[in-house]
C-alpha positions in Angstrom: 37.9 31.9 76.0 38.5 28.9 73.2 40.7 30.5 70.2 37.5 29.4 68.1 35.4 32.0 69.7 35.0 35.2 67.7 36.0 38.6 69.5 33.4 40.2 71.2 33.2 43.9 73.6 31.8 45.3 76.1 27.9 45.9 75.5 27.5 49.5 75.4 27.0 51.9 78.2 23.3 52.5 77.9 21.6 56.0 78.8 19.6 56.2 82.1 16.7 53.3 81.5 17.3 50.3 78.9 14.1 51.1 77.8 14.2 54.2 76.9 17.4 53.3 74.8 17.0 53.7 70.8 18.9 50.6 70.4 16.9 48.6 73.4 13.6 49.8 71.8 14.6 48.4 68.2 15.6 45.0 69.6 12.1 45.1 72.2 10.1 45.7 68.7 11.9 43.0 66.5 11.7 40.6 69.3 7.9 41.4 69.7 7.7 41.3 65.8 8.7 37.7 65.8 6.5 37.2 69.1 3.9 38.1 67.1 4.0 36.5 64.1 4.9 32.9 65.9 2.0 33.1 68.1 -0.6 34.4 65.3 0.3 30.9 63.0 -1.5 28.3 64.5 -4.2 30.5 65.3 -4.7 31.7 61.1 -4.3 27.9 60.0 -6.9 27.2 62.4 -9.4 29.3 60.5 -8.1 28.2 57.3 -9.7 25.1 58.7 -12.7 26.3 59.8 -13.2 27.8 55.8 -12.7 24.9 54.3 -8.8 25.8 52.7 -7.2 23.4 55.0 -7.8 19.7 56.4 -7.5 18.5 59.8 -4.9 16.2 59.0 -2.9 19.1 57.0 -3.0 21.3 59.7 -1.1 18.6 61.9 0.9 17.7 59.2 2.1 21.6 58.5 2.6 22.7 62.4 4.4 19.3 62.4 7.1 20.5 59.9 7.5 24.3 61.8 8.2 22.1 64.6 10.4 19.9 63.2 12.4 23.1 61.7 12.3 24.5 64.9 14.3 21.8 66.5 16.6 21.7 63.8 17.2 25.0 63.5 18.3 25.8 67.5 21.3 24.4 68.0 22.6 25.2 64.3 21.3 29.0 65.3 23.6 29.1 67.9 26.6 27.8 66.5 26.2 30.2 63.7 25.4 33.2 66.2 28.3 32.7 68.2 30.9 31.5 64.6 29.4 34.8 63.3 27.4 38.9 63.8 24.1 37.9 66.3 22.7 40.4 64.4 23.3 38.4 60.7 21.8 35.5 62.3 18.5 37.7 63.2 19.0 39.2 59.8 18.9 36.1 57.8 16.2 33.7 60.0 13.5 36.4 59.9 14.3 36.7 55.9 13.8 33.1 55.6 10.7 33.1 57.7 9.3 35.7 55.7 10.5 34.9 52.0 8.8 30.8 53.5 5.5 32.6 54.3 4.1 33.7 51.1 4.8 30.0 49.7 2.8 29.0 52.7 -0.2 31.4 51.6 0.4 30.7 48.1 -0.3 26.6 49.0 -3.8 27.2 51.2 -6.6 25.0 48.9 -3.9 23.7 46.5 -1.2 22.1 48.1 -0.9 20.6 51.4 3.1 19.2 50.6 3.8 22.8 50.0 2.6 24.5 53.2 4.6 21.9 54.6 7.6 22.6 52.7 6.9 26.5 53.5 6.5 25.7 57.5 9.7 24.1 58.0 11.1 27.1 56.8 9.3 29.3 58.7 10.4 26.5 61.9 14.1 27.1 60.7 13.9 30.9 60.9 12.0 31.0 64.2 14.2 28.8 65.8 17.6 30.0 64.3 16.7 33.4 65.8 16.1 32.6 69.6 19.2 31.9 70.4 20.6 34.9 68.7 18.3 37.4 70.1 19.3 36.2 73.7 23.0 36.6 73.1 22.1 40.0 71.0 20.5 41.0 74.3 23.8 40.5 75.9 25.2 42.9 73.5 23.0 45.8 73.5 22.5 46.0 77.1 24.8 46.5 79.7 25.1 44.0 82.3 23.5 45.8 85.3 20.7 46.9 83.1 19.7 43.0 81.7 17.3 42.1 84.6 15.0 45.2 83.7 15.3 44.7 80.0 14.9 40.7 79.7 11.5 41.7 81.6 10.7 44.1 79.4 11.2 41.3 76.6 9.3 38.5 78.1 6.2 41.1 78.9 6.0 41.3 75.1 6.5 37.7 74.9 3.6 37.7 77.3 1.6 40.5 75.7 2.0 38.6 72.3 0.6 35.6 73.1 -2.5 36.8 74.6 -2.9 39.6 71.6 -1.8 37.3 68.4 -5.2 35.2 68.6 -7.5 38.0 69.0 -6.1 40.8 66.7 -6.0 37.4 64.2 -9.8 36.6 65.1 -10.1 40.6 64.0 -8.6 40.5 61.3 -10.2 37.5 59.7 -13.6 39.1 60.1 -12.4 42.2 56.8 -10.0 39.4 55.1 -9.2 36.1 54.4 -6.7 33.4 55.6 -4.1 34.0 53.0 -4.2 37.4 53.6 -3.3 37.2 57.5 -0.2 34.9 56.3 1.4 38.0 54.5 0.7 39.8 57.5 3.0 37.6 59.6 5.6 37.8 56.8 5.4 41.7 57.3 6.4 41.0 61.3 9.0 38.6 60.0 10.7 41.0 58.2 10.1 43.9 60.9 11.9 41.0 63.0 14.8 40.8 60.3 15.1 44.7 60.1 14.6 46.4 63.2 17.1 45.5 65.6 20.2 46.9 65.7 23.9 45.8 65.5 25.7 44.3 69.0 28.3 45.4 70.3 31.0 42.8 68.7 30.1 44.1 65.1 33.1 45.8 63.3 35.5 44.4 66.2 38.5 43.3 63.6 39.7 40.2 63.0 38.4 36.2 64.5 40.3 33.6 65.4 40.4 30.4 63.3 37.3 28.7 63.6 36.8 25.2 64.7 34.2 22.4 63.0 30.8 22.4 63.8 30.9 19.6 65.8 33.9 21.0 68.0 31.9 24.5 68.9 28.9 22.2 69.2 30.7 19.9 72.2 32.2 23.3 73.6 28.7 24.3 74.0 28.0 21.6 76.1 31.4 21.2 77.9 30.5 25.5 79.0 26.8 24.6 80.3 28.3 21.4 81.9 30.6 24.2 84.0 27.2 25.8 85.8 25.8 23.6 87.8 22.9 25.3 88.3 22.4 26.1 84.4 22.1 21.8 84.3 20.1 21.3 87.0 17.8 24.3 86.5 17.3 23.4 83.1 16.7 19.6 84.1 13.9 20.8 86.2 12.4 23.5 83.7 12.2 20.3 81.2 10.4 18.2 83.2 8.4 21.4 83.9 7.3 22.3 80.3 7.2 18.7 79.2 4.4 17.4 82.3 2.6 20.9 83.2 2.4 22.0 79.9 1.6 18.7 78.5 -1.5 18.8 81.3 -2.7 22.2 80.3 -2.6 21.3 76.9 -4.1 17.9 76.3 -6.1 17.6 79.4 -7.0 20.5 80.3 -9.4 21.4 77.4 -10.6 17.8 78.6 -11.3 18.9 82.2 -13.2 22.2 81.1 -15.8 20.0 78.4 -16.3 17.0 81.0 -16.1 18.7 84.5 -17.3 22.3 84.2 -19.6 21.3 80.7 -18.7 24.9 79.3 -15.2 25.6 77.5 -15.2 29.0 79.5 -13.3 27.3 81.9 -10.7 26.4 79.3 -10.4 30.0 77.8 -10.4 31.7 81.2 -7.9 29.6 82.6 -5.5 30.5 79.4 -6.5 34.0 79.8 -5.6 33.8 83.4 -2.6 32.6 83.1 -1.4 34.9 80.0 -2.6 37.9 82.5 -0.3 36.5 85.5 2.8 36.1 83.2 2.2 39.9 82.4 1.7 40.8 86.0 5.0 38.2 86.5 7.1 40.2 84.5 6.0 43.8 85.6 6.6 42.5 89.4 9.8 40.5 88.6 11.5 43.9 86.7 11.1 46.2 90.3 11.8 43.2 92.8 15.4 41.6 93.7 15.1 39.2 95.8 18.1 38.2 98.1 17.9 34.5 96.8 17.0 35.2 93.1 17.9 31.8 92.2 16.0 30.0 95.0 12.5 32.3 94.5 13.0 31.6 90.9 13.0 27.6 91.4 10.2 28.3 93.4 8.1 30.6 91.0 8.7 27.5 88.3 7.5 24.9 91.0 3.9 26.9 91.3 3.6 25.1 87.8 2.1 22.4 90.0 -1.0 24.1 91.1 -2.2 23.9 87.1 -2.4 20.3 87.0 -3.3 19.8 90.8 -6.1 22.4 90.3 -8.0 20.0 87.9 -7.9 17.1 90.1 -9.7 19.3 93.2 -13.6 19.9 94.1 -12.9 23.3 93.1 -15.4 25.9 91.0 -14.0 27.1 88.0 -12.7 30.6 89.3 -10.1 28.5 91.8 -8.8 26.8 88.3 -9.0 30.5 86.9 -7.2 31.7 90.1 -4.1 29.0 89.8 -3.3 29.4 86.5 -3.0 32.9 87.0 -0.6 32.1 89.9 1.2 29.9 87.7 1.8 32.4 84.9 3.3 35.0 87.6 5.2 32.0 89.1 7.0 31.1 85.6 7.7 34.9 85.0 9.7 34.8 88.5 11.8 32.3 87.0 12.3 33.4 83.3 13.9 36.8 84.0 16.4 35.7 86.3 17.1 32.9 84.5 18.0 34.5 81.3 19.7 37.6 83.1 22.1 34.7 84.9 22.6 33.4 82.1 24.2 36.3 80.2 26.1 37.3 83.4 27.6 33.9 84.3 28.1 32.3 80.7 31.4 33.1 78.7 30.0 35.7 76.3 31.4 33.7 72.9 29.7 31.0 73.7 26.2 32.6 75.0 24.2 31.6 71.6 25.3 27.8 72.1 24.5 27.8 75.6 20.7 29.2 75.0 20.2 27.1 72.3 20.7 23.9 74.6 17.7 25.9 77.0 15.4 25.5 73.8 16.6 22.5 72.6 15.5 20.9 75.5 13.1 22.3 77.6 10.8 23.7 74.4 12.2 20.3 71.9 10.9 17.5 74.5 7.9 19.1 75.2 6.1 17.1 72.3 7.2 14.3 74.1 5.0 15.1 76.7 1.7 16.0 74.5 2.4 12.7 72.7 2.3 10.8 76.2 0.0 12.6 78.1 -3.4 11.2 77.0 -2.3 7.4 76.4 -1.2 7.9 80.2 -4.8 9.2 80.9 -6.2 6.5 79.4 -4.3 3.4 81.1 -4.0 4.9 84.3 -6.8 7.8 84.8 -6.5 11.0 84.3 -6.9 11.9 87.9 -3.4 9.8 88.6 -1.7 11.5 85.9 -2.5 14.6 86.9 -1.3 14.1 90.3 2.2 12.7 89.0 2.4 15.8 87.4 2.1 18.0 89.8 4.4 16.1 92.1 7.2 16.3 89.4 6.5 20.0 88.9 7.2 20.7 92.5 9.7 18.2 93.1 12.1 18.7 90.0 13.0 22.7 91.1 13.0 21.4 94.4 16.4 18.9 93.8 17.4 21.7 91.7 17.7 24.0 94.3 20.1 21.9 95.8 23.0 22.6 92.7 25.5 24.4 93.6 25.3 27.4 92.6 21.5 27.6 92.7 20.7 29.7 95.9 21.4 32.8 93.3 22.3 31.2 89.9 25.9 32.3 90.0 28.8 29.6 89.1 31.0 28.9 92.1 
C-alpha cells in the first residue's frame, strides 16, 4: 500500500445475515435515502413545469448544472474518501445536498440562475457520496458477506427508481412543487445521518499525504493493475453511453410513432425497473461458477432494448426485453461491485469507484447528445442496430481480459 494511503482494518465481523446487521441496515437506509431523493428531482422539476414555476429551457439548464456537479464532484469524492473518514465524506455531501435544496425551492418562479446555482450543489453532494458509500460498504461488511449486501443495496437502488416518480406524482396532488424539494432535503440529510462509522475510523495516526494530483494518478495506476476492472468498465461505457442513449432519446420516439400510444414507453420503463428488482433478488442467492463471464453476459442482454425496437414485434415483446435487460444489468452490477471491494487495495477503493462513475455514468451525455443527430443522418433503424451490436460485442472482447472469467486479478 502507497505511504499516502490512510490506515484502514478489517471490516467487522458481522452477525449471522448483513442484513439483519444494525450497522448494514443504517448504511442500506442512507444509501436508499440518497436513492431516493436523486431519483424524485427530475421528476418534481418536471411538474414545476407543468404549473407554470419553471421554463422548458430552465429545466435543462438546472438538471444541466446537477450534472455538471456530478462529474466534478466524483473523482474529487474519492480522493477525499480515501485522504480521509468514508463516513465524513457521506457526512458532508449529503449536508451540502440538503443545505443546496432549499435554495433550489426558494428560486422556483423567481430565479432560474439560482436553481442553477442550488443544482450544482446538490450534483456535488450526490456525486461526492458514491464513491464513498462503495468503499464505506467495504468497511461495514465483511468480505464474504458483500455479494449479499451489494444486492441488497442495488435492490433499493432499484426499488427507488421505480418508487421516487410515483410517491412524487402522490405527493404533488396535497402540495406543491416547493414543498416536495424540502422533502428531498429531508432524505439528504437522512443520507448524511444515518449510516454509521467504517471500520478505519479511530485507527491512529495516517501517513503523510501526497498532492491531489499524485493520489489521483495512483488511482489510475491501481485500476490499470486489473485487467478486467479496464476492460469491464470499457465495455459497461459503451453499454450505458449507446443502450441507454437508445432507451432514452429513441425510445419514447418508437412508442409515439410505432405503437401510437406512450403505454409502450411507460411499460417498457416499468418492465425493466421490475427485472432489475427481480435481478437483484436472483443475483443475491445464485453463484455462479464463472461470476465474471455470466456477468459480461447479463450486461450484453442490454442489446435486446435497442434491437427490440427495430423488430415486427407487439408491444408486450418490447415490454418482455426490457425486462430481460433490467435482470441482465443486475447480474452484472453485484458482482461487479463485490469484485471490486475484494480485488482493489482497500486505501485506494474510493478512487478506483469514482473512475466506474466517472466514466461509465460521465460519457453517458455523450451518448444522448449523439443519438438523435445519428437518427437523423443515418435512420433510426441503422442506429439502433449499431447499438445493439456494440452492446453485445463490447462485454464480449471484454471477456477475453485476463482476469475476466471470475473478475479476480491474476
Amino acid at each position: 500500500m502507497s505511504s499516502t494511503t490512510p490506515n484502514r482494518t478489517e471490516p467487522r465481523r458481522l452477525r449471522g445475515s448483513p442484513l439483519l446487521d444494525p450497522d448494514f441496515v443504517r448504511l442500506w437506509c442512507g444509501t436508499t435515502a440518497s436513492g431516493l431523493a436523486t431519483w424524485a428531482l427530475p421528476f418534481i422539476l418536471g411538474l414545476a413545469v407543468l404549473d407554470g414555476s419553471l421554463g422548458a429551457v430552465g429545466l435543462g439548464l438546472v438538471l444541466a448544472t446537477r450534472t455538471a456537479g456530478f462529474l466534478v464532484a466524483v473523482p474529487l469524492g474519492g480522493l477525499l474518501a480515501d485522504r480521509r473518514s468514508r463516513r465524513s465524506v457521506v457526512l458532508w455531501s449529503g449536508l451540502a445536498a440538503a443545505a443546496a435544496t432549499p435554495v433550489l425551492a426558494a428560486g422556483l418562479g423567481t430565479s432560474t440562475a439560482l436553481m442553477a446555482a442550488a443544482a450544482a450543489v446538490v450534483g456535488v453532494g450526490q456525486g461526492a457520496c458514491r464513491p464513498a458509500f462503495q468503499a464505506l460498504t467495504a468497511e461495514v461488511v465483511d468480505p464474504e458477506d458483500r455479494h449479499q449486501a451489494n444486492a441488497a443495496l442495488t435492490f433499493s437502488v432499484r426499488g427507488a427508481t421505480l418508487l421516487a416518480p410515483g410517491l412524487t406524482a402522490l405527493l404533488s396532488t396535497v402540495t406543491g412543487t416547493g414543498a416536495l424539494l424540502l422533502v428531498t432535503a429531508a432524505l439528504w440529510l437522512a443520507a448524511a445521518l444515518l449510516p454509521p462509522a467504517g471500520a478505519a475510523a479511530g485507527t491512529g495516526e495516517r501517513a503523510p499525504r501526497a498532492a491531489f494530483h499524485t493520489e489521483f494518478l495512483e488511482g489510475l495506476a491501481e485500476a490499470r493493475r486489473h485487467p478486467w476492472f479496464v476492460a469491464g468498465l470499457g465495455a459497461l461505457t459503451v453499454v450505458i453511453a449507446l443502450g441507454y442513449s437508445a432507451t432514452n432519446v429513441l425510445l419514447p420516439l418508437a412508442s409515439r410513432d410505432h405503437y401510437g400510444t406512450e403505454a409502450v414507453l411507460a411499460g417498457a420503463l416499468t418492465a425493466y425497473t421490475g427485472g432489475a428488482l427481480l435481478g437483484a433478488v436472483l443475483v443475491s442467492r445464485w453463484r455462479p461458477p464463472a461470476q465474471g463471464w455470466t456477468a459480461l453476459a447479463g450486461l450484453a442482454l442490454y442489446g435486446l432494448a435497442p434491437l427490440s425496437l427495430i423488430l415486427p414485434v407487439g408491444p408486450l415483446a418490447v415490454m418482455a426485453a426490457y425486462a430481460v435487460v433490467g435482470v441482465g444489468v443486475e447480474l452484472f452490477n453485484v458482482p461487479w461491485f463485490t469484485a471490486a471491494q475484494r480485488e482493489v487495495e482497500p486505501g485506494k477503493l474510493a478512487r478506483v469507484s469514482s473512475l466506474d462513475f466517472l466514466f461509465s455514468y460521465g460519457l453517458a451525455p455523450v451518448g444522448l447528445a449523439l443519438i438523435a443527430p445519428a437518427a437523423q443522418a443515418f435512420g433510426a433503424g441503422p442506429v439502433l442496430l449499431a447499438c445493439a451490436l456494440l452492446c453485445v460485442a463490447a462485454p464480449a472482447l471484454a471477456a477475453l481480459a485476463p482476469g475476466a472469467r471470475d473478475f479476480r486479478t491474476p
